[in-house]
N, CA, C and O atoms as a Maestro MAE file, in Angstrom:
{
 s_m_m2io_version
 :::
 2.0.0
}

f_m_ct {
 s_m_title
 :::
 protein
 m_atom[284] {
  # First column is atom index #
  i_m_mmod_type
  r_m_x_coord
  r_m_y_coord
  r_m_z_coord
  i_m_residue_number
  s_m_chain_name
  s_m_pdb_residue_name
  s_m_pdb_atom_name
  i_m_atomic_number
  :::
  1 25 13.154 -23.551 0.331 1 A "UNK " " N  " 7
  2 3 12.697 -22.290 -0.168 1 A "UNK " " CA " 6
  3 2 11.922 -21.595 0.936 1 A "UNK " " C  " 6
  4 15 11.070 -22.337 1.424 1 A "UNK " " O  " 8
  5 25 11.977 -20.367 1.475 2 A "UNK " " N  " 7
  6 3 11.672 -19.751 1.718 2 A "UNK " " CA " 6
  7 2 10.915 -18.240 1.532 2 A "UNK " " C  " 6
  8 15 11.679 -17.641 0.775 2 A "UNK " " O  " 8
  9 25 9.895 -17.426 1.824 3 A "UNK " " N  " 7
  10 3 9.578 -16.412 1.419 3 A "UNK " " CA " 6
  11 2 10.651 -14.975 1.222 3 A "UNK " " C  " 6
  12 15 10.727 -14.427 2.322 3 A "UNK " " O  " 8
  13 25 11.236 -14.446 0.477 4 A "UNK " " N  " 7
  14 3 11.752 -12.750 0.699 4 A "UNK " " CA " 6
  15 2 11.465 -12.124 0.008 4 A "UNK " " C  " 6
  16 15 11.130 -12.474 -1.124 4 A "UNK " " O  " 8
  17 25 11.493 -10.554 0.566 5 A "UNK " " N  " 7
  18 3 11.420 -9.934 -0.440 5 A "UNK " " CA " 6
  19 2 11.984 -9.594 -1.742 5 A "UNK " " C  " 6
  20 15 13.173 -9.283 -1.803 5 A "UNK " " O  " 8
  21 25 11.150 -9.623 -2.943 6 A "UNK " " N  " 7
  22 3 11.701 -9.167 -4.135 6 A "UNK " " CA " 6
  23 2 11.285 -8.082 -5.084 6 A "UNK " " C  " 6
  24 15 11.554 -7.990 -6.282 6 A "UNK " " O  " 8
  25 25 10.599 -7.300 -4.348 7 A "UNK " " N  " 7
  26 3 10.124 -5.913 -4.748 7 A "UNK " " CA " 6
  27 2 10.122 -4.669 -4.435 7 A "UNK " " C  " 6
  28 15 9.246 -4.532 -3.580 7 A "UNK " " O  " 8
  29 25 10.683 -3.552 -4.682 8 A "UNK " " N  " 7
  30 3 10.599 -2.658 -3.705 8 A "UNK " " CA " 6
  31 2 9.096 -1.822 -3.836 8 A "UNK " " C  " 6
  32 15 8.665 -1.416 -4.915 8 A "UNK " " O  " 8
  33 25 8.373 -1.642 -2.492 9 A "UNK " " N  " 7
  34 3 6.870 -1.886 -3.092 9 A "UNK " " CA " 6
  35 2 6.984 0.171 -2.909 9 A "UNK " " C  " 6
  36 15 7.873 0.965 -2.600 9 A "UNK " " O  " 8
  37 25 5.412 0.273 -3.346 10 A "UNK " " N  " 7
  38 3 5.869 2.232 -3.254 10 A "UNK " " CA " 6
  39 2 6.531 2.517 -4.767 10 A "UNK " " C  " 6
  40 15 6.597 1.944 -5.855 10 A "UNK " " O  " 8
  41 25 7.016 3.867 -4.097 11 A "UNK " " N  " 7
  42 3 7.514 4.415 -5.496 11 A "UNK " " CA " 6
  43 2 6.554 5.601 -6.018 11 A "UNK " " C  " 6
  44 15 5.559 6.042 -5.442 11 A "UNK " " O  " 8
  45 25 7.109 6.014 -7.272 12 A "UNK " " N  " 7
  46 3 6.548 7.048 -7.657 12 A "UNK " " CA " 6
  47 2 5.345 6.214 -8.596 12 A "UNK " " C  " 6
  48 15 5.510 5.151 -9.193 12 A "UNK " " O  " 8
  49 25 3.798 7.237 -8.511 13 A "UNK " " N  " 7
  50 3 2.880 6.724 -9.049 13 A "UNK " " CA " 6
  51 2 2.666 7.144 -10.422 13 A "UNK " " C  " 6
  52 15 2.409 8.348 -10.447 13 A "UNK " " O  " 8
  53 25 2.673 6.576 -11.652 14 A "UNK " " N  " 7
  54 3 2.641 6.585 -12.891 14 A "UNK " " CA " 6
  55 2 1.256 6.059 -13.451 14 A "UNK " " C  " 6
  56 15 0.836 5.022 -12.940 14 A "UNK " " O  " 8
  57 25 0.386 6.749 -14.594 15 A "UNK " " N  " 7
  58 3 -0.577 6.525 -14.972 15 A "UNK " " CA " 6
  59 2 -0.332 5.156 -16.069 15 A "UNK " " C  " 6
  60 15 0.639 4.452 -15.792 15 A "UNK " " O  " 8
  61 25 -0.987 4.842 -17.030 16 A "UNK " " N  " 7
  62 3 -1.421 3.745 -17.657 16 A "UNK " " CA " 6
  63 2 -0.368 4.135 -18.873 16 A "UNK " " C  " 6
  64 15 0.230 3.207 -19.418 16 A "UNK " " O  " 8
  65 25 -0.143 5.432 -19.285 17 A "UNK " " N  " 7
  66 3 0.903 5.909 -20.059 17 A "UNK " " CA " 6
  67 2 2.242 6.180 -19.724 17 A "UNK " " C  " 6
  68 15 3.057 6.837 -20.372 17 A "UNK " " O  " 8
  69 25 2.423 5.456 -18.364 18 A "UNK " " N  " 7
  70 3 4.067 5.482 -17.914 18 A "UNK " " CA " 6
  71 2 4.420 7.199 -17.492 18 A "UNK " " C  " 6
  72 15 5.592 7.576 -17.492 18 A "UNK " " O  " 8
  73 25 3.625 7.870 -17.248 19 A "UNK " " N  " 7
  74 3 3.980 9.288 -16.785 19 A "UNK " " CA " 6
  75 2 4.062 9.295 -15.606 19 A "UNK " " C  " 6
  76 15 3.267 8.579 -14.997 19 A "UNK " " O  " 8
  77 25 4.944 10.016 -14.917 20 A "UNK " " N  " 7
  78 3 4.651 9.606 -13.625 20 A "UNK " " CA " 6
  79 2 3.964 11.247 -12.945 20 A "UNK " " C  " 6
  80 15 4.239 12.369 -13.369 20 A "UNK " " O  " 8
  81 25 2.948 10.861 -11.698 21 A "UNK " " N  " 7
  82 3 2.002 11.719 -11.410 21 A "UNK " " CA " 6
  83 2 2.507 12.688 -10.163 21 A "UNK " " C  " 6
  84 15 3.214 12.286 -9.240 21 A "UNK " " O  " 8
  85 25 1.984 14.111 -10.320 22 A "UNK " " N  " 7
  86 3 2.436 14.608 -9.409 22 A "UNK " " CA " 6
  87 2 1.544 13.510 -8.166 22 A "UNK " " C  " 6
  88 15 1.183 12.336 -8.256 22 A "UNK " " O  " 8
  89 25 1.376 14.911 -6.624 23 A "UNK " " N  " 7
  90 3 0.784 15.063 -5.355 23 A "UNK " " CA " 6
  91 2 -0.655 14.779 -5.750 23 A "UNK " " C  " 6
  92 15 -1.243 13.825 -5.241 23 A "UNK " " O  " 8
  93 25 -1.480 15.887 -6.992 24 A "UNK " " N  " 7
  94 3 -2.288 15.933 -6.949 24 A "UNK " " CA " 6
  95 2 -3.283 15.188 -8.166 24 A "UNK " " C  " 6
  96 15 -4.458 15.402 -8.464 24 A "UNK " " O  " 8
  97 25 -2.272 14.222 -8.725 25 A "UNK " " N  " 7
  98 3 -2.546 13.454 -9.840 25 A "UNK " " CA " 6
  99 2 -2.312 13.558 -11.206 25 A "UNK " " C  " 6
  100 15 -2.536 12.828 -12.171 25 A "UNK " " O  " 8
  101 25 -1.740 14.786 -11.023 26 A "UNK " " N  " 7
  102 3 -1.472 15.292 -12.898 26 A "UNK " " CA " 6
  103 2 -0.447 14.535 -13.291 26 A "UNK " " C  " 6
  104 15 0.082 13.922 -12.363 26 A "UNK " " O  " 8
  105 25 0.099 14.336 -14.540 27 A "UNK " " N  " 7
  106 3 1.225 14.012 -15.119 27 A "UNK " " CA " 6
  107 2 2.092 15.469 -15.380 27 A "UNK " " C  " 6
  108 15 1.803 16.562 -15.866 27 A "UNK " " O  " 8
  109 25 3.437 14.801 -14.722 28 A "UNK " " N  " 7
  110 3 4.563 15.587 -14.853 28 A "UNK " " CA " 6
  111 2 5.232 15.735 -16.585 28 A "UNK " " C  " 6
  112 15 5.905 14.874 -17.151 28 A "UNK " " O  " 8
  113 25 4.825 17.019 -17.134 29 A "UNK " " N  " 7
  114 3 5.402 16.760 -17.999 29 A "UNK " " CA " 6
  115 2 7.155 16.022 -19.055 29 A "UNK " " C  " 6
  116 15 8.201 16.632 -19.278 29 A "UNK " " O  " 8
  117 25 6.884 15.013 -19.328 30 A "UNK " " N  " 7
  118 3 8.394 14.870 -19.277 30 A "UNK " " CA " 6
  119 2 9.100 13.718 -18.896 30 A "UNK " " C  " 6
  120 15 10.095 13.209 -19.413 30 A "UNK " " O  " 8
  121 25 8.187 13.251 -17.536 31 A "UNK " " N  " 7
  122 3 8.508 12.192 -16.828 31 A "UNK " " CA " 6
  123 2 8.104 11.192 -16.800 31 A "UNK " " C  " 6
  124 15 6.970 11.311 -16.336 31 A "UNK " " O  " 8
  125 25 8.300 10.182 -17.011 32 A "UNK " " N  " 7
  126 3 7.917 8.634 -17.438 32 A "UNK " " CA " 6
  127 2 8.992 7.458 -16.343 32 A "UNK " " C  " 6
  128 15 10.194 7.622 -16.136 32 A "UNK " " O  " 8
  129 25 8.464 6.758 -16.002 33 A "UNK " " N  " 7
  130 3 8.968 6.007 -15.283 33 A "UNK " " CA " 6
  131 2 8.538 4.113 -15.572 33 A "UNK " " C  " 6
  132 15 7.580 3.657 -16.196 33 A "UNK " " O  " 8
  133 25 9.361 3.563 -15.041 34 A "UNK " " N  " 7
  134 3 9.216 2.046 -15.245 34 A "UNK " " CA " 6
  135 2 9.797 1.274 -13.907 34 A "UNK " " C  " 6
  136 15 10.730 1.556 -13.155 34 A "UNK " " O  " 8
  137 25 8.735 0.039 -13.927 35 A "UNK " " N  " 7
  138 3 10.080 -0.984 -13.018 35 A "UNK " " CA " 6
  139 2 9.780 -0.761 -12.096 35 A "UNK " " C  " 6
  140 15 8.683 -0.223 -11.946 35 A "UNK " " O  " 8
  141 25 10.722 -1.104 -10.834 36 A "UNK " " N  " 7
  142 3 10.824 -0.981 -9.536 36 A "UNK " " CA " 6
  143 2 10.510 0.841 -9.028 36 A "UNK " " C  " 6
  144 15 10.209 1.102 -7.863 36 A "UNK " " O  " 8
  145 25 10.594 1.533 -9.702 37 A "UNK " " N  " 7
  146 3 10.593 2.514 -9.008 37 A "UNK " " CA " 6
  147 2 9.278 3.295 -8.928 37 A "UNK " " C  " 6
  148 15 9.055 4.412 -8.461 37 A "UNK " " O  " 8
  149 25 8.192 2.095 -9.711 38 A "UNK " " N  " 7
  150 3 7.181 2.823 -9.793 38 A "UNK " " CA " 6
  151 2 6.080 1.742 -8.377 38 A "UNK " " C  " 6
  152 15 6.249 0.703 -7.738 38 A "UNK " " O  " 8
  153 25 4.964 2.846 -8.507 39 A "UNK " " N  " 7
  154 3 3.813 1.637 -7.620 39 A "UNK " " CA " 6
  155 2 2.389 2.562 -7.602 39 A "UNK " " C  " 6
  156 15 2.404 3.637 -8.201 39 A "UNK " " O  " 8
  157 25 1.353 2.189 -7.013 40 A "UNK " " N  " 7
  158 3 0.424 3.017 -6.967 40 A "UNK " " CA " 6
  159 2 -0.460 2.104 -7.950 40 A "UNK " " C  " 6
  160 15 -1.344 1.535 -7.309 40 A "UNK " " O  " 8
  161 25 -0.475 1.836 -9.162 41 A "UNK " " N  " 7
  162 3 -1.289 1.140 -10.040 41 A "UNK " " CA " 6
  163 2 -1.008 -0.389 -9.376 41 A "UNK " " C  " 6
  164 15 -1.953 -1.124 -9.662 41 A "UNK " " O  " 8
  165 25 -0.107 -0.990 -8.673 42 A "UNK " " N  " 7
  166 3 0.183 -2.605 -8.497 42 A "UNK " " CA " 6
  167 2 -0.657 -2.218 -7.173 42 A "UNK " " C  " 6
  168 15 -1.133 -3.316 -6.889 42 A "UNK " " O  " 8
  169 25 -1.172 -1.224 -6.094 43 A "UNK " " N  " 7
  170 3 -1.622 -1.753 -5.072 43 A "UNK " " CA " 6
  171 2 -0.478 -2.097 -3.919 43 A "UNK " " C  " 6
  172 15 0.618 -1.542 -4.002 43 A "UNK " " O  " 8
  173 25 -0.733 -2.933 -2.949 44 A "UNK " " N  " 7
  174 3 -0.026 -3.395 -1.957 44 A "UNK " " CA " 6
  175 2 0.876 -4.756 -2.305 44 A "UNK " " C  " 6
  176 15 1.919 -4.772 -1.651 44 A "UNK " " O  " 8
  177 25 0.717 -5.807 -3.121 45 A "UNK " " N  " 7
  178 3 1.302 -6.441 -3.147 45 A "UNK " " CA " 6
  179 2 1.602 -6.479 -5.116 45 A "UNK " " C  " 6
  180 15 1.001 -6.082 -6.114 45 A "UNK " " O  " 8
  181 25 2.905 -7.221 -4.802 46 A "UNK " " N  " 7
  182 3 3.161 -7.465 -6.536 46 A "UNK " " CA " 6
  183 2 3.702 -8.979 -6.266 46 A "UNK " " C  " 6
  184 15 4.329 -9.387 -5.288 46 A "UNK " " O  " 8
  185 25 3.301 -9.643 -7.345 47 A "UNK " " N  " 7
  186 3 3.876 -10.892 -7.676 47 A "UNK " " CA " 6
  187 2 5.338 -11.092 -8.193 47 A "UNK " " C  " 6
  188 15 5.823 -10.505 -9.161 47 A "UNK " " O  " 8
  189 25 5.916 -11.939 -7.462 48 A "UNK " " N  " 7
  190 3 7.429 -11.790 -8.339 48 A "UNK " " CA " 6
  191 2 6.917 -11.969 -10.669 48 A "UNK " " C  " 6
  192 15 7.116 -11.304 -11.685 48 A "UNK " " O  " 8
  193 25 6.208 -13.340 -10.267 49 A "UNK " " N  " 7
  194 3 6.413 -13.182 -11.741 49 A "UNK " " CA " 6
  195 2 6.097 -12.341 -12.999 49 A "UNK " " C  " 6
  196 15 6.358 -12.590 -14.176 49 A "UNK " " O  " 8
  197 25 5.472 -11.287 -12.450 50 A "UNK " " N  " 7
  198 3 4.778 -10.207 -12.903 50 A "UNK " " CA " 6
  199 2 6.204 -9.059 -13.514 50 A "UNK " " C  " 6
  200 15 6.318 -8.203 -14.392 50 A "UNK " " O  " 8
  201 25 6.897 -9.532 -12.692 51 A "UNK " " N  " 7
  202 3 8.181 -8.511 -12.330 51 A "UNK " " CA " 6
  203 2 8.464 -8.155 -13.830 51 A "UNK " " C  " 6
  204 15 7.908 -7.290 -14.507 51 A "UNK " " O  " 8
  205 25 9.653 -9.194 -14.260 52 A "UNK " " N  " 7
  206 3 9.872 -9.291 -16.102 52 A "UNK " " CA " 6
  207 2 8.830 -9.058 -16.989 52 A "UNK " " C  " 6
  208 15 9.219 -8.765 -18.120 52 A "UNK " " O  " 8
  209 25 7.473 -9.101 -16.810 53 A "UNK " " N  " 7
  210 3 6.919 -8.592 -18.316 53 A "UNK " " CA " 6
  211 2 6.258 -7.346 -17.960 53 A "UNK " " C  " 6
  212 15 5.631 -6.835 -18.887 53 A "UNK " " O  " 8
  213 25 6.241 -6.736 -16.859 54 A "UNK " " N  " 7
  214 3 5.977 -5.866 -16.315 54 A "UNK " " CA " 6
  215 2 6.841 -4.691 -16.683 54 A "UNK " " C  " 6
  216 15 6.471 -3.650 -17.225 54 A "UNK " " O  " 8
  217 25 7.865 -4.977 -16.358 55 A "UNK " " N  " 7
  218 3 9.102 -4.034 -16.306 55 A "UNK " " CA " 6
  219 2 9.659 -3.755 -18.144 55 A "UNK " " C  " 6
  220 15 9.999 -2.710 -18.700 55 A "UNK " " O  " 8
  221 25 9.538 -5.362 -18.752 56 A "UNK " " N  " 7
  222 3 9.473 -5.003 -20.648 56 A "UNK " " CA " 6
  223 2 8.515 -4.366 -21.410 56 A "UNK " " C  " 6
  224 15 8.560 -4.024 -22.592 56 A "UNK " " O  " 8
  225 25 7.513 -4.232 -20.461 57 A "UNK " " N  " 7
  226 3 6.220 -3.667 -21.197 57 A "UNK " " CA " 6
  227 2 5.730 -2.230 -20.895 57 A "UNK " " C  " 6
  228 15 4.995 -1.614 -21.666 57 A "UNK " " O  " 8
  229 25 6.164 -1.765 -19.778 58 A "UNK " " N  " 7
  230 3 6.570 -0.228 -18.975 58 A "UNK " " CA " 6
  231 2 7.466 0.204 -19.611 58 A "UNK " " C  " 6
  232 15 7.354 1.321 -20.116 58 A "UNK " " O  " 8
  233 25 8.255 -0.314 -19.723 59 A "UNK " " N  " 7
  234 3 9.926 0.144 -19.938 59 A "UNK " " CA " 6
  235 2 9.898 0.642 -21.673 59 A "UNK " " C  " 6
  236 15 10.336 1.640 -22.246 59 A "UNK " " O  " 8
  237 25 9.251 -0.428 -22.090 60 A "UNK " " N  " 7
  238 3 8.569 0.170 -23.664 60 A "UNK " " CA " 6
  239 2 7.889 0.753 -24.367 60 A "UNK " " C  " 6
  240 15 7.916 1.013 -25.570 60 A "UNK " " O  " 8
  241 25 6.728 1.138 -22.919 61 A "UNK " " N  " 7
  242 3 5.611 1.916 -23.149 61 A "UNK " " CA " 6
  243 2 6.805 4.077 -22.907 61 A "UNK " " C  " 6
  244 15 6.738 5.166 -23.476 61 A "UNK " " O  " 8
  245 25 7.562 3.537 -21.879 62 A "UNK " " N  " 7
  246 3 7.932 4.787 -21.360 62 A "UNK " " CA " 6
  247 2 9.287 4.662 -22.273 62 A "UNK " " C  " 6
  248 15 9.833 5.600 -21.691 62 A "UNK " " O  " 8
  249 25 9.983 4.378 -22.952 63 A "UNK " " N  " 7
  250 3 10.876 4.594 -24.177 63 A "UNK " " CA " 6
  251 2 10.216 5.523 -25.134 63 A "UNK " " C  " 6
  252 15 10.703 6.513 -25.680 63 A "UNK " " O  " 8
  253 25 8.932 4.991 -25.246 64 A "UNK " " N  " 7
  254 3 8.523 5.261 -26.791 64 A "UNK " " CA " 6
  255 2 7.506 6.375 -26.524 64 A "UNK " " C  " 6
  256 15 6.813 6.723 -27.480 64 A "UNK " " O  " 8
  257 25 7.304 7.073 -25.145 65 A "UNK " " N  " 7
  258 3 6.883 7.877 -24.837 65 A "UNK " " CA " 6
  259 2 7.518 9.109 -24.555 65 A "UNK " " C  " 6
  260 15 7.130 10.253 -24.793 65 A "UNK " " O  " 8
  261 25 8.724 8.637 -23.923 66 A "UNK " " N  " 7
  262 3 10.045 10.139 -23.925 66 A "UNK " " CA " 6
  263 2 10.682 9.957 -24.956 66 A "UNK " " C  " 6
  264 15 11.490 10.871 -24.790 66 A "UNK " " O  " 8
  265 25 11.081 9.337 -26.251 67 A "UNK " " N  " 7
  266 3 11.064 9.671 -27.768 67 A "UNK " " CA " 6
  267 2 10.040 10.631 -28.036 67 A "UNK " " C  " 6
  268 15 10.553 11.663 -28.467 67 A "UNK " " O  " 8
  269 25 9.060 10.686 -27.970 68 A "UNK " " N  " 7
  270 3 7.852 11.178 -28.695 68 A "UNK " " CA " 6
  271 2 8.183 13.060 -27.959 68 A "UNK " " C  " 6
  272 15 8.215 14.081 -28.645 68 A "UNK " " O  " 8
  273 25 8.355 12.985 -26.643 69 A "UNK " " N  " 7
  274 3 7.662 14.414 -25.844 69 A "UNK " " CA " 6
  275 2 9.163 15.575 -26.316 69 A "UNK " " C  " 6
  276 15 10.389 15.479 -26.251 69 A "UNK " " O  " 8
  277 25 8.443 16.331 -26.655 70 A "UNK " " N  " 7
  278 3 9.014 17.791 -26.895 70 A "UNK " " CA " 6
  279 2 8.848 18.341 -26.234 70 A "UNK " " C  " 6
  280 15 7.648 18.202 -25.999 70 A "UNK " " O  " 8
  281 25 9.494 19.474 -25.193 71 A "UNK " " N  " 7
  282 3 9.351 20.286 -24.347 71 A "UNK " " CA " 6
  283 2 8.568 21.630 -24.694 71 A "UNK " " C  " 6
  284 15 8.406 22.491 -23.829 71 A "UNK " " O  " 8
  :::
 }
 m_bond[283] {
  # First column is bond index #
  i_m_from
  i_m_to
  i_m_order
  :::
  1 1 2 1
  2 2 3 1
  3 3 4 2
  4 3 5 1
  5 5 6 1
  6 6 7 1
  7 7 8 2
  8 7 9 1
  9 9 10 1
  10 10 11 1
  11 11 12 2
  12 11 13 1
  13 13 14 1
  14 14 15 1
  15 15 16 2
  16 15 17 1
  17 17 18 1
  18 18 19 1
  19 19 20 2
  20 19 21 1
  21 21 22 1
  22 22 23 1
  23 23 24 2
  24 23 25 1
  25 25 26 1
  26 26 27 1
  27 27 28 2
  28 27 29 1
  29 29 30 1
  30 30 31 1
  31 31 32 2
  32 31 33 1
  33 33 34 1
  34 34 35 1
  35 35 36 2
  36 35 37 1
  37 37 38 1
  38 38 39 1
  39 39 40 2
  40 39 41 1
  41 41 42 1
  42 42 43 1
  43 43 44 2
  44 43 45 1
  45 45 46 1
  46 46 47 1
  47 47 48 2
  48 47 49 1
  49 49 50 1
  50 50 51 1
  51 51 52 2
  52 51 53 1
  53 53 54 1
  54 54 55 1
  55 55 56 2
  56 55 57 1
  57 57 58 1
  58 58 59 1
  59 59 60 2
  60 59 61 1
  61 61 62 1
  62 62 63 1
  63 63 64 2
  64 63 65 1
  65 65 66 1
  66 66 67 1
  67 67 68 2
  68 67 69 1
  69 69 70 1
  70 70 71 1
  71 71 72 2
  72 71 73 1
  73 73 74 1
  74 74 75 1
  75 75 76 2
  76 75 77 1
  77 77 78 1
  78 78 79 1
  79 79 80 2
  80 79 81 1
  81 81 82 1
  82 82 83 1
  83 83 84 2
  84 83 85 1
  85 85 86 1
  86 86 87 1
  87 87 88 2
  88 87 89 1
  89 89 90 1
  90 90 91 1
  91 91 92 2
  92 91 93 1
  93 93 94 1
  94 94 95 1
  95 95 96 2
  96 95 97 1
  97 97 98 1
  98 98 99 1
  99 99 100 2
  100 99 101 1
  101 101 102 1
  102 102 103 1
  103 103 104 2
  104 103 105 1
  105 105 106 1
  106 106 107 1
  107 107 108 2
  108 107 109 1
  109 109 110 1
  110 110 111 1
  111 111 112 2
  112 111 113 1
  113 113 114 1
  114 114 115 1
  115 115 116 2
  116 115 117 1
  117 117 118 1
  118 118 119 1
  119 119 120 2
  120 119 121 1
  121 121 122 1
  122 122 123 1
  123 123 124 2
  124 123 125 1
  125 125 126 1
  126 126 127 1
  127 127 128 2
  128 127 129 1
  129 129 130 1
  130 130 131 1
  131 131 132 2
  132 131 133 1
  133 133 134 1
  134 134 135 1
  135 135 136 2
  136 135 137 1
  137 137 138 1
  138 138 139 1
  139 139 140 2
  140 139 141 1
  141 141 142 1
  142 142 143 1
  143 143 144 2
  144 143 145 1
  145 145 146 1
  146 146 147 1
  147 147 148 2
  148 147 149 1
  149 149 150 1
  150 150 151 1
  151 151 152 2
  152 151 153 1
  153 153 154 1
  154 154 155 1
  155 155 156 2
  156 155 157 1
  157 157 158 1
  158 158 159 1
  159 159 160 2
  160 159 161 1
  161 161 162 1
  162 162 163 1
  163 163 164 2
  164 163 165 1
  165 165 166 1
  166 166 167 1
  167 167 168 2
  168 167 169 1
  169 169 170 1
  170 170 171 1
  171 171 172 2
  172 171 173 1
  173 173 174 1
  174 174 175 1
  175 175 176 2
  176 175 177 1
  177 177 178 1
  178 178 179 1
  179 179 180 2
  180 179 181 1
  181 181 182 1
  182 182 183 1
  183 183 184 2
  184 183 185 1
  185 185 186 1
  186 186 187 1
  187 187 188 2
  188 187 189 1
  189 189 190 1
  190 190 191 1
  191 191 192 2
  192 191 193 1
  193 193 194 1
  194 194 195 1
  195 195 196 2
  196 195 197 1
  197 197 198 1
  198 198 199 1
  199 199 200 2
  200 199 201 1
  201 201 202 1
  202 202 203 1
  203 203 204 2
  204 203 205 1
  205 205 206 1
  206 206 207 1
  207 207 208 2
  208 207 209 1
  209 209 210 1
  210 210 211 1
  211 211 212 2
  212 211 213 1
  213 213 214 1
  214 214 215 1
  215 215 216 2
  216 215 217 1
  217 217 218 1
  218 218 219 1
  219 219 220 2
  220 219 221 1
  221 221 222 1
  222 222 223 1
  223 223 224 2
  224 223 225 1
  225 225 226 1
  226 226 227 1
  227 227 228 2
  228 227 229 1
  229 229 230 1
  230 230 231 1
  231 231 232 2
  232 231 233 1
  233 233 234 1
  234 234 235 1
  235 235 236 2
  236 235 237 1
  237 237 238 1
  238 238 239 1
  239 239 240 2
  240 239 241 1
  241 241 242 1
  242 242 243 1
  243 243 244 2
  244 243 245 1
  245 245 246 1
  246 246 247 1
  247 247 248 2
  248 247 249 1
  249 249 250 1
  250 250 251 1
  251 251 252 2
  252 251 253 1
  253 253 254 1
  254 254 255 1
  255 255 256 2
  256 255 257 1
  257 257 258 1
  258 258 259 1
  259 259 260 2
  260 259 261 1
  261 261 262 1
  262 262 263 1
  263 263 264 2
  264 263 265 1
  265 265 266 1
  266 266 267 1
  267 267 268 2
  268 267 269 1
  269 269 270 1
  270 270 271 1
  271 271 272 2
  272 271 273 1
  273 273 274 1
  274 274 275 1
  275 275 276 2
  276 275 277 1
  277 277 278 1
  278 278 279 1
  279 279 280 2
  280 279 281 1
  281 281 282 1
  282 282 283 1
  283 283 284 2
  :::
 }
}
């Protein structure tokens, strides 16, 4: 076994409600994000095992958040 990568680190930064934030910190109305494509709240490093309940628990927070938003 060896170390590689298994995260793509970065990404767009999303608040605690899965929105993801502009430049200047606001939430984009509308936009919700999960998973790999997000970062900013994990910091510099992420744990692989973090990955899976991370990504079921985002992914559910931001489902049930773009259900909800009306334009």
């Amino acid at each position: 076994m060896s170390p590689a990568a298994h995260h793509t680190m970065g990404g767009l930064k999303i608040n605690a409600d899965t929105q993801v934030l502009d430049k200047s910190g606001k939430p984009i109305p509308g936009l919700y994000a999960a998973g790999e494509v997000t970062g900013g709240i994990h910091g510099g490093n992420r744990l692989g095992a973090n990955a899976i309940p991370d990504v079921l628990n985002y992914g559910r927070l931001a489902g049930q958040a773009a259900a909800k938003f009306t334009p």
